[in-house]
C-alpha positions in Angstrom: 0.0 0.0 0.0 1.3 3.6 -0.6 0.4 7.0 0.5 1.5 10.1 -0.5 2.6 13.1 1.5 4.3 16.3 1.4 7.3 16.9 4.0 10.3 18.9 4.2 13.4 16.2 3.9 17.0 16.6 5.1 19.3 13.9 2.8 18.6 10.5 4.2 17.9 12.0 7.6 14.4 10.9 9.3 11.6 13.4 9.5 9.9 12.6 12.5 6.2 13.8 12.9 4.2 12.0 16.0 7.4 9.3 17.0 7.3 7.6 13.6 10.6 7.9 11.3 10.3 8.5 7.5 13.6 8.3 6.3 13.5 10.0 2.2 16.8 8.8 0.3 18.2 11.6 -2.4 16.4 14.7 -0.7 18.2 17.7 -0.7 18.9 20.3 2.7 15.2 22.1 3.0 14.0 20.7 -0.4 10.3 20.4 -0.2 9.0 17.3 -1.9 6.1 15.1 -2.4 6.7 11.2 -1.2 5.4 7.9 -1.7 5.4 5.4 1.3 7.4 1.9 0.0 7.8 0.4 2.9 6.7 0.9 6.6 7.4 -1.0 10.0 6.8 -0.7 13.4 8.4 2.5 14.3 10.1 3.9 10.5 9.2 4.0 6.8 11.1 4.4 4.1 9.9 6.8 1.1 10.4 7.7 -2.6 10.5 11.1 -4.0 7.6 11.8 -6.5 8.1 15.6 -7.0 10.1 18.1 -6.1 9.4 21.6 -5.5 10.7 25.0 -6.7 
């Protein structure tokens, strides 16, 4: 199953919103992009980029 969202994304560094971990390979320093959840577990998921933002 995958969901989309929008987040700010630091490199490979987690963005934690709520205790949960979504770690977004390839993102730049304060790039804003849209995501696609490809895998989640207990406590972390790890995301695609799908857009980035100007």
């Amino acid at each position: 199953m995958s969901s989309s969202s929008s987040v700010s994304a630091l490199l490979a560094f987690p963005v934690v919103e709520r205790g949960f971990v979504v770690i977004v390979a390839n993102a730049k320093p304060d790039e804003e992009v849209t995501i696609e959840i490809d895998t989640v577990q207990s406590n972390v998921a790890f995301a695609s980029i799908r857009e980035r933002r100007e």
